[in-house]
C-alpha positions in Angstrom: -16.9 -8.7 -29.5 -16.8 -6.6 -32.8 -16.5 -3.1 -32.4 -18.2 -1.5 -35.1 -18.3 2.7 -36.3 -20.7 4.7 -37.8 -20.0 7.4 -40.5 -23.0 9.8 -40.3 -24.0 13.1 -41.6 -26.7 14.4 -40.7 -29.5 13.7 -37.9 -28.5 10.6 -36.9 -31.8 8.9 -36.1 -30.3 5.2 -38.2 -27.1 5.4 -36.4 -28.7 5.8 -33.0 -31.2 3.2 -34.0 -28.1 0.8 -34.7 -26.4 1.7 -31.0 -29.5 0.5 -29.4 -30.2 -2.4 -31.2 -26.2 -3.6 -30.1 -26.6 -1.8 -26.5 -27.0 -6.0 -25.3 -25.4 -7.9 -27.9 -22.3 -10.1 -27.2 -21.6 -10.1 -31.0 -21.4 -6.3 -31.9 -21.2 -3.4 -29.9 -21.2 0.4 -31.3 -18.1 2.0 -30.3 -17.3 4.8 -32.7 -19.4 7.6 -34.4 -18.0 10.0 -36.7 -19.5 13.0 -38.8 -17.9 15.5 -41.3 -20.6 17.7 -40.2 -19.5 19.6 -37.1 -23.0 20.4 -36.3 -24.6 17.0 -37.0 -27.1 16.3 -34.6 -25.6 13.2 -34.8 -23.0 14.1 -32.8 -25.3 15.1 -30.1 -27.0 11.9 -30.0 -23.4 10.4 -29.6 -22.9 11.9 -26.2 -26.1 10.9 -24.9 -25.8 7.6 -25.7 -22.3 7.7 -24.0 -20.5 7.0 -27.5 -17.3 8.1 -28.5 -17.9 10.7 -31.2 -15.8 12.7 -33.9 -15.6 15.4 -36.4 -13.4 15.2 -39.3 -12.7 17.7 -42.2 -12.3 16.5 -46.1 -8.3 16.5 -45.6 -8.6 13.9 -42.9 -10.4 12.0 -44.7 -8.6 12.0 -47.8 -5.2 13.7 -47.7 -3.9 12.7 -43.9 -5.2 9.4 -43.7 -6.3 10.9 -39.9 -9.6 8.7 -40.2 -8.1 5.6 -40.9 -5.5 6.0 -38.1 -8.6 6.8 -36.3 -10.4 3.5 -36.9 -7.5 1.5 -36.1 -6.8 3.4 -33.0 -10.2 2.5 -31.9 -10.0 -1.1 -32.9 -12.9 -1.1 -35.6 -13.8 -4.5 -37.0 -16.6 -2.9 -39.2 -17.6 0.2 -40.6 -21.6 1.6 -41.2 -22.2 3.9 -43.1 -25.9 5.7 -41.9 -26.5 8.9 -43.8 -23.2 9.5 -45.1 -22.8 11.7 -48.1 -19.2 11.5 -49.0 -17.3 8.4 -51.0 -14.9 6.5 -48.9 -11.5 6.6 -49.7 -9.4 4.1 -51.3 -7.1 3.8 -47.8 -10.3 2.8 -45.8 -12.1 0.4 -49.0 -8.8 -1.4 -48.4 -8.3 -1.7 -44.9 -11.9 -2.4 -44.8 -12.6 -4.6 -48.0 -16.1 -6.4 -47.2 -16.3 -5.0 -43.8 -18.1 -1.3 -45.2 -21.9 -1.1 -45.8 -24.4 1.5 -46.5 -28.3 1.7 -46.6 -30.0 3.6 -49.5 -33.4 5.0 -49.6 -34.7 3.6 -52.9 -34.5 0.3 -54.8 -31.1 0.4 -56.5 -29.8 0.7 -59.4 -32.7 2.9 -59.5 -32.6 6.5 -57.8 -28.7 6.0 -56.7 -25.7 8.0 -57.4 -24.3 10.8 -56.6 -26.7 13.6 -55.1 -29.1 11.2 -54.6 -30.2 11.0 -51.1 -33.2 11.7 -48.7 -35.9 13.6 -49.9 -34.1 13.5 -53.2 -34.8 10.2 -53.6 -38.4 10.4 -52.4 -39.4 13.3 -54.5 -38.2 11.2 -57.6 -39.9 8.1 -56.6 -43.1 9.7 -56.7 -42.7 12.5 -59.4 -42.4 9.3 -62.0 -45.0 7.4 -60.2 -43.6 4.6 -59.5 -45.5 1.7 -57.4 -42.7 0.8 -55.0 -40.5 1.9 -52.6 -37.7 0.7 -50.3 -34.1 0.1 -48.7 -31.0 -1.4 -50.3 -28.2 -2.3 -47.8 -25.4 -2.6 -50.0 -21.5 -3.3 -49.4 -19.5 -0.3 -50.5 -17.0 0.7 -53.3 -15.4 3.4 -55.1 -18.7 4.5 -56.7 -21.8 6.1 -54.9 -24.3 3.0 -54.3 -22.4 0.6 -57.0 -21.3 -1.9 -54.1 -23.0 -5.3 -54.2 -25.9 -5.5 -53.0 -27.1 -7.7 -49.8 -30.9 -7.3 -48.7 -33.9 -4.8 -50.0 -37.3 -4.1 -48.6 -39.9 -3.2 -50.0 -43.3 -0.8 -49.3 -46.0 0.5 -51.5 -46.3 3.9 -53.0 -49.7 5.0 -53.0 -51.5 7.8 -55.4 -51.7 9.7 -52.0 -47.9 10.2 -50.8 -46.5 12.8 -50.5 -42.1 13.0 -49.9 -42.5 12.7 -46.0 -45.0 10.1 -45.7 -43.0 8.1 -48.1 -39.9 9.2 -46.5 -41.5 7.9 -43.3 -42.4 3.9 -44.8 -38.8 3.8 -45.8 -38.2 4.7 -42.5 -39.8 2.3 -40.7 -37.9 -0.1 -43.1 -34.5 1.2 -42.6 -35.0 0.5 -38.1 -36.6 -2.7 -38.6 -33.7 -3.9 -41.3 -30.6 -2.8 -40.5 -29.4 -3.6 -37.3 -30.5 -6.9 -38.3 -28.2 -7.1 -41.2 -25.4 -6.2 -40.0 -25.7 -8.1 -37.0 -25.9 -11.2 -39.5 -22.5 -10.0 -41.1 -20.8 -9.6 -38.3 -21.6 -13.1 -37.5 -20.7 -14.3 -40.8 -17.5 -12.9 -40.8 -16.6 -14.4 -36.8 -17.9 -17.6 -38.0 -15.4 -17.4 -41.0 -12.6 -16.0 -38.7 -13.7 -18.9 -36.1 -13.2 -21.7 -39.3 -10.1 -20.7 -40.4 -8.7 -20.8 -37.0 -9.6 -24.1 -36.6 -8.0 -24.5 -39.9 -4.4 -23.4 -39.5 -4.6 -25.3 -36.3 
């Protein structure tokens, strides 16, 4: 069994899709959620869905190394990122290396970077008309939304969308696609752990 942590900001609605979707699994179970947002209702979906949760200010993050001794105290095998609006510290990319993903709202390259989240992202889509929408899930580096990437989706854009209804098809996309993927890492990387095992043996 993988225990795997989710790094969220904001409302939390991913991350508590992701808990569910592992409530049953034998491969991956949710274990961890932490926010730099003391008043993310993420946090609040934590408790209810009997998770352990944290808060965590910029310095533990980057100056104590308080998050990573975090992680490790909590045994995490994989890290989520679902929401999560600050870039992940050189500590954690190495402790972590393959093991950190992140969903974006758009079709990268395009519409990634810095700043670049949410409605942002929506809001740009549509103001330069562009036909297509959609998720990238994307390992992560150094750089906002630079990490390789691993699966998009795709939905239309029609003349008639607005930010929210096209924040709502991506959406839809992000719950029906992620769990799924990183379920599908997780087992890649057991099955990789499982072979060279059986190697050294």
């Amino acid at each position: 069994m993988k225990h795997i942590a989710i790094f969220a900001s904001g409302s939390g609605s991913n991350a508590e899709n992701i808990v569910r979707y592992f409530s049953n699994k034998i491969t991956a179970k949710v274990t961890l959620i932490l926010s730099n947002k003391r008043e993310a209702y993420v946090l609040k979906r934590a408790e209810a869905l009997n998770v352990k949760s944290v808060f965590f200010e910029r310095d533990d993050l980057y100056r104590t190394g308080r998050v990573l001794d975090i992680l490790k105290e909590n045994h995490i095998d994989f890290i989520v990122l679902a929401g999560f609006l600050w870039l992940v510290p050189d500590d954690i990319l190495e402790a972590y290396r393959g093991r950190i993903v992140n969903i974006h709202p758009a079709l990268l390259p395009s519409y990634g970077g810095k700043g670049m989240y949410g409605d942002r992202v929506h809001r740009s889509v549509i103001r330069n008309r562009d036909s297509e929408s959609g998720i990238t899930i994307h390992h992560v580096n150094e750089y906002y939304d630079q990490g390789d990437i691993i699966f998009q989706a795709r939905c239309r854009v029609d003349p008639e969308d607005t930010p929210e209804s096209l924040a709502a098809k991506v959406h839809a996309l992000e719950y029906e696609h992620y769990p799924r993927i990183i379920e599908e890492l997780i087992s890649g990387m057991a099955d990789k752990e499982n072979s060279e095992s059986f190697e050294k043996a």
